[in-house]
N, C-alpha and C positions, 0 to 999 in steps of 0.2 A: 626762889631758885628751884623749891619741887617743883612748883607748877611748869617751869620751864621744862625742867630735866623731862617732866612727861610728854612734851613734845618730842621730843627726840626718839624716845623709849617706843613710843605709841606705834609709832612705823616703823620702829624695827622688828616690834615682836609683829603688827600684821602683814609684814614681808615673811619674818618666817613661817608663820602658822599656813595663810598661802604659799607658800613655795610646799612646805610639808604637803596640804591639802591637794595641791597639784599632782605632786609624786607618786603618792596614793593613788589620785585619780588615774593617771597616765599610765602607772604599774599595772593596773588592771584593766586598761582601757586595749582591745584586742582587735577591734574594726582598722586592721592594716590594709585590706584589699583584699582579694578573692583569694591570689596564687600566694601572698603573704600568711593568710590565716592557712590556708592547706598545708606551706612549707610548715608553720609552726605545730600544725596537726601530726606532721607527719613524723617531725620530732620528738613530739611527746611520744608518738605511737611506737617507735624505733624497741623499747626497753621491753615491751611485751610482745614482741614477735617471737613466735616460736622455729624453736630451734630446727635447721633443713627446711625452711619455705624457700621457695620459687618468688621471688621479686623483678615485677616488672619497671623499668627506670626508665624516664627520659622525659619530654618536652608533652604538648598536647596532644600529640600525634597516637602517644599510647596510652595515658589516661584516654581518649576518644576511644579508642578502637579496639582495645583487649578487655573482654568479660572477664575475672578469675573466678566470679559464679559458675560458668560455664564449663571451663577449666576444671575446678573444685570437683564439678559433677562428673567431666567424665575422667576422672584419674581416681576419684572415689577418694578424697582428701580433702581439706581443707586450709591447705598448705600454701595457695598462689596468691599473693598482696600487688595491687596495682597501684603505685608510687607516682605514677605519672604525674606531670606539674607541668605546665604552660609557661613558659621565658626559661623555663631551668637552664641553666646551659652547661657544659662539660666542666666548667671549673668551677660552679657551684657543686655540682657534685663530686669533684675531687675533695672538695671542704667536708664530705660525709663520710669519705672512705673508711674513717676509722668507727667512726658509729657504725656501718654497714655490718664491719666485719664481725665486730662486736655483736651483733644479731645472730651469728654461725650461720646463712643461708647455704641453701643447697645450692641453688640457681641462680645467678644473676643475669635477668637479660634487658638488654640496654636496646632500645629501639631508636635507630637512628635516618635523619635524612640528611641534605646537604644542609638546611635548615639549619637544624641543630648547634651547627659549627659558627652560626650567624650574629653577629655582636648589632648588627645596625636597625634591626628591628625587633628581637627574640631578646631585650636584654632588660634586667628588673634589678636594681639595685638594692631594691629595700630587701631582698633575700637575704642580701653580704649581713646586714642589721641583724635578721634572726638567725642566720647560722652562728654569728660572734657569740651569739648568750649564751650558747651550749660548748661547756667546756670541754667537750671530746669533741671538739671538730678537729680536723686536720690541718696543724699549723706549721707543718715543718717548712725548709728554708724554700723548695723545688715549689710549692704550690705558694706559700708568702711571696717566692721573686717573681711568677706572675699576675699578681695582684698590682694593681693601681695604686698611687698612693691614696684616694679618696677611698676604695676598697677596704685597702689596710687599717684604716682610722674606721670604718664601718665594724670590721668584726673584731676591732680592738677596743670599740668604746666600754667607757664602765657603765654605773647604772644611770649615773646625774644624765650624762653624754647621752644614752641612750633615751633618758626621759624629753631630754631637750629635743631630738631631732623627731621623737614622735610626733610633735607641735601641729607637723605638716597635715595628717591624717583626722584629728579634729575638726576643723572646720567643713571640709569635706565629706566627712560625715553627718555631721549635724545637718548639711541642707541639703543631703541626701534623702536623710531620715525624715526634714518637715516636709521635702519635694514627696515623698511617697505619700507621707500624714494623707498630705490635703489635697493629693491628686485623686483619690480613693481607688476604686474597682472600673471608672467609667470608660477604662480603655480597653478592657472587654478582652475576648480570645485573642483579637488581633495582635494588641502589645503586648497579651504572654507568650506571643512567639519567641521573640527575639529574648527573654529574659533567661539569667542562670538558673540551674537549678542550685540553689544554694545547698542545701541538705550534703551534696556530693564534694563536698570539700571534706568530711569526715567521710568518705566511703572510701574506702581500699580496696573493694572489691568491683566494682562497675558504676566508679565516679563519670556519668554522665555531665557535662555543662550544658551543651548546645544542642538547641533542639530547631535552628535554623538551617536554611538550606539556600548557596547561590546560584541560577541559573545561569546558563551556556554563556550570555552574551558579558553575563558581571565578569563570570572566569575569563574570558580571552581576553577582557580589556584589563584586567589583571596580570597575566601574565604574559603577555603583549607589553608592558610597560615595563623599560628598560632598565627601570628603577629596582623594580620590584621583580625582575626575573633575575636578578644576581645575586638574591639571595639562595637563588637554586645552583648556583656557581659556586662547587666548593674552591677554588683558586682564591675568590675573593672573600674567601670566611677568615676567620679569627687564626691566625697562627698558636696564640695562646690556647687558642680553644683548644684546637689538635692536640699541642702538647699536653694537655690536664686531661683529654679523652683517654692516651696513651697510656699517662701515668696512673689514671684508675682504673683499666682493665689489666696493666701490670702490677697493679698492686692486687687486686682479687684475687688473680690465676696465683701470685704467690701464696695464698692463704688455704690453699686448695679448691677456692670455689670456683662451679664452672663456670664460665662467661661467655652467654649466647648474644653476637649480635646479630640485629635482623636491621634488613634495608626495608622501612617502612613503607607501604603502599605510598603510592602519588597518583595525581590523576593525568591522563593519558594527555591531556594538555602540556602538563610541564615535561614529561621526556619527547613529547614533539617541538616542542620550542627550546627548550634550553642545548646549545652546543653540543654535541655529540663529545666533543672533547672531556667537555666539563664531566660530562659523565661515567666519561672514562676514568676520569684523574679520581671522583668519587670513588669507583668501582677497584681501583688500583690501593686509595686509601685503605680504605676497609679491608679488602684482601690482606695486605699488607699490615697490618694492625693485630688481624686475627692469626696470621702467620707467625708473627714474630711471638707472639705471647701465648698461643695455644690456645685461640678462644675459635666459638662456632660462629660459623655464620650462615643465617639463613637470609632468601635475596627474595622480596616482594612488592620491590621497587615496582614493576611495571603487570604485574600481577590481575591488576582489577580492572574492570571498564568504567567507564563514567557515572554508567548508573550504578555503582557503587557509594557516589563518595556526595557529603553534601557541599564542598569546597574542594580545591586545589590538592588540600591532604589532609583532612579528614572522614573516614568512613560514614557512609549513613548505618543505619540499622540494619540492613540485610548486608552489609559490606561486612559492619563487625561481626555481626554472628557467622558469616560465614570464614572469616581468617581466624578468628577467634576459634574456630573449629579445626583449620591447619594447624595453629600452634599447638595444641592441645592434642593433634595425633601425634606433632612431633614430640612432644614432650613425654608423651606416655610411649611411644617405641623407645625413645632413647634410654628411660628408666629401664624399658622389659630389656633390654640389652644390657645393661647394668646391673640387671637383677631383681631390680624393683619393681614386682610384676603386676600391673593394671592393666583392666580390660576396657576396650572402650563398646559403650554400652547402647 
């Protein structure tokens, strides 16, 4: 009868020591994705920002395109953090509001396009995953009622739940890591074009990714396609988005912080093709947004020329350095008028 009973016994206990073993592993295992490991960077980083910094917020548009190196140098502080994250969308960052404020910033400025407000291509679910783990996310009923149910059960999992749905990212990883092993170096300059700069998922100050560029003919077959030009249609964006954009620029302004929005460069492509209408109904948004709640807005929507940008809406290098240079006057006159007196140098 032992000898049997140890049949039984034997795979129970090596189910749990593996399942244990797993937990462990998975608990520390952090290879989510680019914008995954950023958002959870960005998290940890929340508790030591200093108190009155200038945070810039939004989608890739402004991790791309704003220095706060730049910044930094000429307000002669060290105070401007660029937050920026790629798929973010308006109601992930409704889920931050209360972290946010908890930082006490001076500045909040949220840099938007029609983009932004876009669920059918700009959307990352594994984010819902890493905001649940941080118990001062923003869970009240107005941002919980527009959440999904698949959402709700994302930033509501416990640990087990959470360990289980990581599963996905494993694999992936792994033949990532042997695809690199044993591909080695022989792809030369060429294939480090298109590659990230990984480094820049911990930079807050001038998180660089792309250091690609698409020519005239890629852009207009781009946004020439009916598909992909309505994401520049704010009509056809997320209703919910709107609503969580709303709700976190009214919730700042109550807290006293100021809320600058800016209309993101685009490239002269898309306000030539996209409805004149559509652009309007943007232009009316936003106006109307910053009105009702007292926040700023600066407009550089149509600002840049082509040789600006290395895609549809992102700046190249002399794009950012040079808006990068408009913010940064505006931000130091608005302080000297405030009191807060920097020179630019």
């Amino acid at each position: 009868m032992q000898r049997n009973a140890w049949y039984f016994v034997l795979p129970v206990v090596a189910f749990i020591i593996s399942t244990l073993g797993y937990i462990v592993f998975v608990d520390s295992f952090h290879h989510l994705g680019i914008e995954a490991n950023r958002l959870e960077a960005i998290l940890d980083f929340y508790p030591s920002l200093p108190q009155g910094s200038t945070l810039f917020l939004g989608e890739s548009q402004v991790r791309e395109d704003i220095d706060c190196t730049k910044i930094d140098e000429l307000s002669h502080t060290s105070s401007c953090f660029n937050l920026g994250l790629a798929g973010i969308l308006p109601l992930q960052l409704a889920l931050q509001k209360d972290l946010i404020i908890q930082t006490k910033p001076k500045i909040v400025v949220i840099g938007v396009s029609s983009v932004f407000f876009d669920e059918t291509t700009n959307k990352n679910d594994d984010l819902f995953l890493l905001l649940g783990q941080d118990k001062q996310v923003t869970k009240d009923d107005f941002v919980m009622g527009l959440l999904s149910e698949e959402e709700k059960k994302l930033v509501s999992m416990n640990f087990y739940e959470r360990a289980v749905y990581k599963r996905k990212f494993i694999l992936p990883f792994f033949v990532s890591f042997f695809q690199n092993l044993f591909s080695g170096s022989s792809s030369g300059q060429e294939g480090q074009a298109d590659k990230v700069n990984l480094g820049a998922i911990y930079d807050f100050k001038n998180p660089h990714f792309f250091n690609s560029t698409q020519n005239q003919a890629e852009l207009e077959q781009k946004i020439t396609d009916p598909k992909f030009k309505k994401i520049f249609e704010i009509e056809n964006s997320s209703a919910r988005e709107r609503a969580a954009f709303l709700y976190f620029v009214k919730g700042l302004q109550q807290e006293g912080i100021k809320v600058i929005i800016i209309k993101m460069p685009v490239h002269p492509l898309v306000w030539q093709n996209v409805p004149l209408s559509s652009q309007k109904a943007f232009d009316i948004f936003i106006s109307k947004t910053a009105e009702t709640f007292g926040a700023e807005t600066l407009d550089y929507e149509h600002s840049y020329g082509a040789e600006y940008f290395n895609d549809l809406t992102h700046l190249n290098s002399a794009g950012e350095e040079q808006f990068t240079n408009e913010i940064a006057q505006h931000l130091v006159a608005d302080n000297s008028t405030r009191g807060d007196s920097y020179s630019i140098q």
